[in-house]
C-alpha positions as CSV (number, residue, x, y, z in Angstrom):
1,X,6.7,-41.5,15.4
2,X,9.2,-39.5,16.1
3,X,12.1,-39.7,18.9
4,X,12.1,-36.7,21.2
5,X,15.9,-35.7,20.5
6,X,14.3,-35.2,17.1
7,X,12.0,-32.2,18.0
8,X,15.1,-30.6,19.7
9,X,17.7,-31.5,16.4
10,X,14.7,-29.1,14.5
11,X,15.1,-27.0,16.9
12,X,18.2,-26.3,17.4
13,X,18.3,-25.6,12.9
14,X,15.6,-23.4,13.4
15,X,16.5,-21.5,15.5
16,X,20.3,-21.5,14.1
17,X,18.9,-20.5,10.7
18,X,16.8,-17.5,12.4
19,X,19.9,-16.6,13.8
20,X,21.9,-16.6,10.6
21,X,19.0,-15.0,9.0
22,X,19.0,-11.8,11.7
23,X,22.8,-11.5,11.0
24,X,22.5,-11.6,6.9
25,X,19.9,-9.5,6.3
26,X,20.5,-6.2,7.6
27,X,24.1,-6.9,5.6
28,X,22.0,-7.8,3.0
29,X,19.6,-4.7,2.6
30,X,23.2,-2.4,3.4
31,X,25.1,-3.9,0.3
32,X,21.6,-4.1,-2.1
33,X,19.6,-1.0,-1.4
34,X,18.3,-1.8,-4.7
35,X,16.9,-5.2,-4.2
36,X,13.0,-4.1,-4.0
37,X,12.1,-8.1,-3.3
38,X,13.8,-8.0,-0.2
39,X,11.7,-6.2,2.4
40,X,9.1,-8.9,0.9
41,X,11.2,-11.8,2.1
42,X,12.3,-10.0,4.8
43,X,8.7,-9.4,6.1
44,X,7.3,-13.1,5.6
45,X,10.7,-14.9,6.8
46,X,9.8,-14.0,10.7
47,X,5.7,-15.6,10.4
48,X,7.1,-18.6,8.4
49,X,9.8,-19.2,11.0
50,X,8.0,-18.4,13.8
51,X,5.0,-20.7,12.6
52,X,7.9,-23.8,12.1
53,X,9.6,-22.7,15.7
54,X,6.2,-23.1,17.7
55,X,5.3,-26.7,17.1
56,X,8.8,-27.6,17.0
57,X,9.1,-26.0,21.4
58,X,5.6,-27.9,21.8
59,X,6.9,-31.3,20.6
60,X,10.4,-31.1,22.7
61,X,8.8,-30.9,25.3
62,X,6.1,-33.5,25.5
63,X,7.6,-34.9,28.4
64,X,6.3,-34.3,32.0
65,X,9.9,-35.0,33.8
66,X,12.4,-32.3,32.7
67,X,14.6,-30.5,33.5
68,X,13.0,-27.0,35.2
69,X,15.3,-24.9,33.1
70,X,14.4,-26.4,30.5
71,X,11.0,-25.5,29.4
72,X,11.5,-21.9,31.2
73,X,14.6,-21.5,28.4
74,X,12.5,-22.9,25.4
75,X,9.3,-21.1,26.6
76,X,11.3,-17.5,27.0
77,X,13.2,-18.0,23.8
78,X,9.7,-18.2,22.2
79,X,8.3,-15.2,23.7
80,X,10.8,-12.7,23.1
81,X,11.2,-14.3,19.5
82,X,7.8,-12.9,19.3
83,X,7.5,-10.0,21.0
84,X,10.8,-9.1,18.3
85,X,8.4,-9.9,15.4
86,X,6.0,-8.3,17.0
87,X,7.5,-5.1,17.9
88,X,10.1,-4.8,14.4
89,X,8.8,-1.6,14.0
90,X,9.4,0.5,17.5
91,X,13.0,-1.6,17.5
92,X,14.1,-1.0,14.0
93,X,15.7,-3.1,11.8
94,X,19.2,-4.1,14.3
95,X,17.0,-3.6,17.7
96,X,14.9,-6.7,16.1
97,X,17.9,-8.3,14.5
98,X,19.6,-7.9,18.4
99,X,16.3,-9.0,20.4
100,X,16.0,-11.9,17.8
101,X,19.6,-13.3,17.8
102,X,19.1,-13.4,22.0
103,X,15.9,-15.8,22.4
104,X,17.6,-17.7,19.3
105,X,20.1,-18.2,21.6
106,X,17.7,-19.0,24.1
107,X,16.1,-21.5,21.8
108,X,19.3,-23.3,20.5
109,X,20.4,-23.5,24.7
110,X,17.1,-25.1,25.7
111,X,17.2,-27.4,23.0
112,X,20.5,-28.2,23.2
113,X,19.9,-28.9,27.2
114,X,16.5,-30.9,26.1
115,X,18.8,-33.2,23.5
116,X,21.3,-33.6,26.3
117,X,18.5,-34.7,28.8
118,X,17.1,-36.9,26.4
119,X,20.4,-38.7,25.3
120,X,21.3,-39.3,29.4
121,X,17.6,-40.6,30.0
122,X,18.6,-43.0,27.4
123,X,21.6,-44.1,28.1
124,X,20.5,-45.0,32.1
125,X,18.0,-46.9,30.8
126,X,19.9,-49.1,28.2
127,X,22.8,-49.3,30.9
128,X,20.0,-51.1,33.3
């Protein structure tokens, strides 16, 4: 249904838009200390992206043949995306922001590797 540089163009957003979303917030509470709906967006930003990011690392890499890095990049970016949602509290807000902005990066590499893979696998084969 769907081509499997797709999955890793998702990705890639996602995890881009948690990124932007880990720098602009803690700017965000600092300039509008007033803002009391905030925290709430704050708070249900990290399931709803998380939720999105999961299927989204499942689907790139459907394929049995990659790349070794590749899945250990994806796969790590995931884990400490979660254990930063997990642990917000004991990290505060820029220990989570910092721990979340580094498996984003992990996320946007492996998918960026995974797209990479994908559009070489498929130019060898047209070339044939």
């Amino acid at each position: 249904m769907f081509s499997k540089s797709f999955w890793d163009e998702i990705g890639i957003t996602l995890s881009g838009l948690c990124a932007i979303h880990c720098l602009f917030f803690p700017v965000a509470i600092a300039l509008l200390p007033l803002w009391p709906v905030a925290e709430s967006v704050h708070f249900w930003t990290h399931p709803l992206l998380f939720l999105l990011i999961v299927p989204t690392v499942i689907f790139a890499l459907r394929t049995n043949n990659l790349a070794r890095r590749i899945p250990v990049l994806l796969y790590s970016g995931l884990v400490i995306v979660a254990l930063a949602w997990i642990f917000h509290e004991w990290l505060g807000l820029w220990g989570e922001s910092l721990v979340t902005m580094a498996g984003s990066a992990l996320l946007v590499t492996g998918h960026w590797f995974n797209y990479r893979f994908h559009q070489n696998k498929h130019k060898v084969g047209c070339e044939v």
